[in-house]
N, C-alpha and C positions, 0 to 999 in steps of 0.2 A: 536465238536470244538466250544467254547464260537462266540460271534461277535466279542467281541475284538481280542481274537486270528484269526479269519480269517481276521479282517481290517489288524493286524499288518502285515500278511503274506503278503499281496498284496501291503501293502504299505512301509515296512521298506524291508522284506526279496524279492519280486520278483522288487521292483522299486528300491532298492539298497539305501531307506533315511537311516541314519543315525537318531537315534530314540534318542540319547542324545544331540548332535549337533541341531535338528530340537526345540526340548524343548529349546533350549538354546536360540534362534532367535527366540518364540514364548517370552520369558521371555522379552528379551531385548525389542520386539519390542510395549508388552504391559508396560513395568513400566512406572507406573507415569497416567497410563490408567482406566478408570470408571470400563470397562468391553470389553471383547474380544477374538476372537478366530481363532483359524488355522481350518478349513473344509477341511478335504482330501478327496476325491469321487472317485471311481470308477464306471463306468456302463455299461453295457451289454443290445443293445434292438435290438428286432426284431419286425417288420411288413406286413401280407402279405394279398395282398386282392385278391380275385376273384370275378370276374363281368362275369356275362351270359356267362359260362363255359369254362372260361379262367381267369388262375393265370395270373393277370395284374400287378403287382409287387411283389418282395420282397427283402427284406432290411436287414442289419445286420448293428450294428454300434459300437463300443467299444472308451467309452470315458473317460478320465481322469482328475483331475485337484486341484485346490485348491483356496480359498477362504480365506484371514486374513484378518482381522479386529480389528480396533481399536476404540474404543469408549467414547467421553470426553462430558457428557451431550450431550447436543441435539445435537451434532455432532459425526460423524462417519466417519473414515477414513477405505477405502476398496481396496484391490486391489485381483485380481486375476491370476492366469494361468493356462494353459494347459499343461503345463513342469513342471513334477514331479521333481525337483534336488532340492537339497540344494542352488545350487546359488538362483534360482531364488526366494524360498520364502524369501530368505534373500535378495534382490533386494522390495521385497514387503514389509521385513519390516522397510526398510529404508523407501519407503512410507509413510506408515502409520501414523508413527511414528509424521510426522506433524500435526495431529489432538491436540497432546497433549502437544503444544507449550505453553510455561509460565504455564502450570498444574503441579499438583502435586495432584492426583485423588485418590481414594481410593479404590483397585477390588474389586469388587462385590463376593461377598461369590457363592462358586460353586455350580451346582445345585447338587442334592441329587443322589446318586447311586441309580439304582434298576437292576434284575437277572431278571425281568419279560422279558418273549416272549409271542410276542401276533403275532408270523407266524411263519412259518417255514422259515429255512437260506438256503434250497436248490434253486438255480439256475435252473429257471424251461424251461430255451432256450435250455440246453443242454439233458433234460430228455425224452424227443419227439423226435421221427426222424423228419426231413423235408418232411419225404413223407408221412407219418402221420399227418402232419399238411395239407399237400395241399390234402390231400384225404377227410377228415374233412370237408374242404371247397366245395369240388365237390361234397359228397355225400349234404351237404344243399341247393346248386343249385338244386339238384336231387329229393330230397323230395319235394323241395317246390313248382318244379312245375308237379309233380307225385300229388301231393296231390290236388293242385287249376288248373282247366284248362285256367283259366283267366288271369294269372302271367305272365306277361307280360317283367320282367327283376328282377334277382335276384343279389344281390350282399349282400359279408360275408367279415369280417376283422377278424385278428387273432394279436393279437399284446400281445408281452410279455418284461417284461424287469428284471435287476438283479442289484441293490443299492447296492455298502457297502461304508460306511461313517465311519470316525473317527473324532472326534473335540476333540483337545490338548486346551488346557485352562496354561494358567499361574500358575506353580509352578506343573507342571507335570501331572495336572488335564487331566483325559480321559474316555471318553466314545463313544460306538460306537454300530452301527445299521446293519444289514443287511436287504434289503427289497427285496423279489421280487414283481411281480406285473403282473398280467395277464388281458386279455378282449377278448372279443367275440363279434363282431356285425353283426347282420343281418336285411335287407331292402329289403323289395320286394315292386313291384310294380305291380299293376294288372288295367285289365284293360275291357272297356266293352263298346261297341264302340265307339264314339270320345273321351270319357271320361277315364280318366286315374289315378290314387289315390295309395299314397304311405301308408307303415308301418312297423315300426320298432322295433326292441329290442336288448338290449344287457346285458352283466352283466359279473362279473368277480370278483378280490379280489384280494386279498396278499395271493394266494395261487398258487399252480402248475396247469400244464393243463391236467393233470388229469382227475378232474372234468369238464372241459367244452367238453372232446373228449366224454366222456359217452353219446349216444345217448339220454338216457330220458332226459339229459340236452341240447343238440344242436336240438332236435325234437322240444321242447318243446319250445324255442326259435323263430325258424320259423312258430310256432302253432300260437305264439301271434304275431309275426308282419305280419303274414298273415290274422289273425282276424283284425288289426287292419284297415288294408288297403281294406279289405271288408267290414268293419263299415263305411270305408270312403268314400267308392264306393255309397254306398245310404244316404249321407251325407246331408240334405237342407242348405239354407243359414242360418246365424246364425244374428237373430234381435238385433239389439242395443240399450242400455238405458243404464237405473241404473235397478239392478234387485239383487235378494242374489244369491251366487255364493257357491255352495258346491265345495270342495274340495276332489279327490278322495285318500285314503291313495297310501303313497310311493315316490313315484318318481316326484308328485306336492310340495311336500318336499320344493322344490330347490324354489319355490317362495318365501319359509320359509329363505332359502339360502341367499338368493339373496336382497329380498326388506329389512330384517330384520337382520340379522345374518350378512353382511359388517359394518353395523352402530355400532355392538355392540363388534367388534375390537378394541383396545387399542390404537393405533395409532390413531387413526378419536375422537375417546373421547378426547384423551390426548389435542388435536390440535382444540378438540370444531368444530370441522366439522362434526360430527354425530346429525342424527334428535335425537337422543339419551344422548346428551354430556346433563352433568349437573344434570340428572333424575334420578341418583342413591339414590333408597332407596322408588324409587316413585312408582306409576300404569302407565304402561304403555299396560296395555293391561286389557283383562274382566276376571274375575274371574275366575280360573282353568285353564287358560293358563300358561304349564310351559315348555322351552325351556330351551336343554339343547347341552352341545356338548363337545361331551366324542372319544376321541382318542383313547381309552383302548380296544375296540371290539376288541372281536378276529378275525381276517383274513377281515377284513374291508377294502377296497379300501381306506378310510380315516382315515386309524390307523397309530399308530407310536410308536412304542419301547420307542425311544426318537426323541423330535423335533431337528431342525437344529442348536442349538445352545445348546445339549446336554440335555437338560431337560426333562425329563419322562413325557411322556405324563398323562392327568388323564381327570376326567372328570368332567366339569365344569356347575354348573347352571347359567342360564345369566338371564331366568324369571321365577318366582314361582309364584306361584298362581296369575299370571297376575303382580308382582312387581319386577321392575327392581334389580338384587341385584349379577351382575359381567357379569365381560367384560373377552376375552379373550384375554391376554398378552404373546408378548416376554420378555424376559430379559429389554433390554435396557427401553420402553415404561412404564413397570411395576415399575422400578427403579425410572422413572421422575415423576411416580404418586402416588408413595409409595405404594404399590401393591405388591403382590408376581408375579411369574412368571406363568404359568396355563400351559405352556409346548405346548406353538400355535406356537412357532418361526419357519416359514418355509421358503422354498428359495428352487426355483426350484433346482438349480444346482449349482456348484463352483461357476459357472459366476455373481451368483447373492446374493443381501447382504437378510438377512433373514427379517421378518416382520411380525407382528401376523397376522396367517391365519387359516382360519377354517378346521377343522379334518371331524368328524364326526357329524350334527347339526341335530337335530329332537326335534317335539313337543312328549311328552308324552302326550298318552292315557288319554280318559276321558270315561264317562260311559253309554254313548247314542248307542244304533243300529247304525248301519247306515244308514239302511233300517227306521228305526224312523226318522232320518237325512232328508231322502227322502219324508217322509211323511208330515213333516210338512212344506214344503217346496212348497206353490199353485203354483209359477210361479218364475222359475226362470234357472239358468246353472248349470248344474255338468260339472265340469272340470276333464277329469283322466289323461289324457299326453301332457306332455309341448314339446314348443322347445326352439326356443333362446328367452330372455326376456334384458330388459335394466333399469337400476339403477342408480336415482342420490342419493347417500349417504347423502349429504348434508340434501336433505331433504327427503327425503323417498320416493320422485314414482318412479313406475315400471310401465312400458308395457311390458307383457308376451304372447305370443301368441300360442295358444292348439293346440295340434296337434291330440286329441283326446276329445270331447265335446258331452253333450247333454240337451236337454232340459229337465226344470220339468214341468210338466203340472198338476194342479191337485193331485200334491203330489204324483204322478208317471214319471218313465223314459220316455221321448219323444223321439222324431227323434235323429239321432245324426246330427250335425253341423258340418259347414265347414268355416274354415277362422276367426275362436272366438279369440280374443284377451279380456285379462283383462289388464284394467289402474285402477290405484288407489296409494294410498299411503300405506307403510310398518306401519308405527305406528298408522296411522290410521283405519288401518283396523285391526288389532290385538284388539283396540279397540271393534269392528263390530263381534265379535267371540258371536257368542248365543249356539251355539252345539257343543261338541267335539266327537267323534267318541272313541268306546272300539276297534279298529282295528287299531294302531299303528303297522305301515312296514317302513322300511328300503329297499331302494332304490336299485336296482339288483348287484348294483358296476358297474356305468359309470361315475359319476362326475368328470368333471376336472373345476376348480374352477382359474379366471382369474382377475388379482388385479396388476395394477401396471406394466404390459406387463409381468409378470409373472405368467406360469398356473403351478399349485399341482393338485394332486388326491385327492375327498373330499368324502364325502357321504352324505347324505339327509335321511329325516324320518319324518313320518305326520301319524297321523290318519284323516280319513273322517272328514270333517271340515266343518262348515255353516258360511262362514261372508256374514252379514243380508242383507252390501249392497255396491258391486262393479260396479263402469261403464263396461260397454262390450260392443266391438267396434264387429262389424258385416258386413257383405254382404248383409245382405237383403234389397231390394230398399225400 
């Protein structure tokens, strides 16, 4: 069955809409409108954790709703619900409808069809028994303190959920998605007398659970956040200055994400609040730096068929060769900056109105070892795993703090460190790039990416990287 045949199923034939009536009130409530849309949602999610061998919750939730919008220039009129009927979207689009008081607007041309699947449409809550799931979870309390006698407290999450979306567009326009979406997380803590040190790992995708109950994948899981948390066990303090700060590929990604990759959103340009506004066409970084951020992977945690406001996703350069040369766009933002649309428009849910957001964002590959990385490198930090970091867009710093670090000494791996935080700024450090790494990875599938009190599912991607010279804030006296 296509996505649109399963949206329509769930949304005309078991909710009982009215699939020419609903177009009818999606027409009326857009004429005279720039751009605009009806959002139907459906979801299915479940969540279950166990800590020190005991399932300590689990959760089921089935939610429904809708999402219309109307759009006159820089204004937007939005309304929502959770009551699938005909009245009510027709209650919403008498709403709306005031956005486009004294206008007479021109709709925006629809986005483009496409047949491409980049997941499968199976609903992967129903495919697993429940005791299969909490057994999953038991046997990795089991192994991972079978394996370490140090582990001190084990805890695993299982979380899975199932998207289908439809967006009705003006003059009968439709397309629709089906997503599922899976994860696995596991944290252990061990310990060695007063002293006590965490580590973690997870990963998952727009695929079924399948693949994460397969032992070599849930072993393999606890292998590394059990290494990580014994790396951290004989961890020193971590010195502070200015020093070059390697980067290890994948999952440091996200400082990629995060200090770089918010600024270069369509909204924050449009509005000149990006350290970025105005530089198209310019250098903003060193040469052979080229970032890009493509939605089209197959089974990616940050992929999407189509974004939230029906547009196919694709895959978009923002830097090439170290030169600013595209932003990524919703609809509406692209329209006010004469722009096409790059298929970013995202929004967690019904509840919320869409805004260009990032998919999936990674530097490409460059041609250095990384072990050469390491080498030329007399004094300074290898960073490999991050936690939480903070971002002011406006101007480019971040504070990110490692939750896996080490020193270089002498152009060799040192101790590993404890408590490493990097400050610095996003565009200026792009600048500070001397080495790019041939080991370009993509991130396990954990990113949830948070803008506007709205989180999506993202992904990240980096090769080994040298910027020559970041502050690092430290513990050492």
């Amino acid at each position: 069955m296509s996505n649109l045949a399963t949206a329509d199923e769930l949304f005309f034939n078991r909710a009982g809409l009215d699939r020419a009536r609903l177009e009818s009130l999606v027409d009326d409530a857009l004429g005279g409108a720039d751009d605009g849309e009806l959002f139907l949602e459906y979801r299915q999610s479940e969540g279950l954790s166990f800590d020190d061998g005991v399932l300590k919750s689990a959760s089921f939730d089935t939610t429904q709703g809708f999402g219309l919008r109307a759009i006159a220039g820089e204004a937007a009129g939005y309304a929502h619900s959770s009551e699938l009927s005909e009245a009510a979207v027709g209650r919403a689009a008498d709403t709306v409808k005031a956005v486009k008081t004294g206008r007479a607007g021109v709709m925006s041309e629809a986005p483009a069809g496409t047949n491409r699947l980049l997941y499968t449409d199976e609903n992967p809550l129903g495919l697993v028994p429940f005791e299969t799931k909490v057994a999953l979870l038991s046997d990795i309390d089991a192994y991972a303190r079978a394996k370490e006698g140090r582990v001190r407290q084990v805890m695993a999450t299982l979380a899975g959920e199932w998207q289908a979306v439809e967006i009705l567009r003006a003059g009968g326009e439709r397309s629709a998605d089906i997503r599922p979406l899976v994860r696995l997380n596991v944290s252990v803590v061990v310990g060695q007398g007063d002293r006590m040190e965490s580590g973690s790992y997870g990963g998952g995708g727009r695929i079924n659970y399948s693949r994460l109950i397969e032992p070599d994948y849930w072993q393999a899981a606890v292998d590394e956040a059990l290494r990580q948390a014994l790396v951290n066990l004989e961890s020193v303090d971590t010195p502070a200055g200015e020093m070059p700060v390697i980067l290890g590929p994948g999952w440091p990604g996200i400082l990629l994400h995060e200090a770089i990759g918010h600024g270069l959103e369509g909204d924050f340009n449009r509005k000149q609040t990006s350290a970025f506004a105005g530089l198209m066409g310019e250098r903003v970084a060193s040469p052979g730096v080229t970032v890009v951020d493509d939605g089209t992977m197959a089974d990616r945690r940050g992929s999407l068929t189509v974004d939230d406001e029906g547009t196919p996703c694709q895959s978009t350069t923002l830097i090439e060769d170290g030169i600013l040369v595209g932003y990524m766009q919703d609809r509406q933002n692209a329209r006010l900056m004469n722009m096409a649309p790059t298929g970013n428009g995202r929004r967690q849910s019904h509840a919320h109105i869409p805004m260009p957001r990032m998919t999936n964002t990674y530097m490409l590959a460059g041609a250095h070892d990384p072990e050469e990385i390491v080498a030329a490198t007399q004094k300074g930090l290898y960073a490999v795993n991050f936690g939480g970091g903070q971002v002011d867009i406006t101007s480019g710093k971040f504070v990110f703090s490692c939750t896996e670090a080490y020193l270089v000494e002498d152009g060799k791996l040192g101790p590993a460190v404890k408590g490493a935080t990097l400050i610095g700024n996003g565009p200026d450090a792009l600048t500070r790039v001397s080495m790019i790494g041939n080991d370009m990875r993509l991130d396990s599938g954990i990113g949830t990416c948070g803008k506007e009190g709205q989180g999506v599912p993202v992904g990240v991607g980096l090769p080994t990287l040298l910027i020559d010279n970041l502050t690092v804030g430290g513990t050492a006296a």
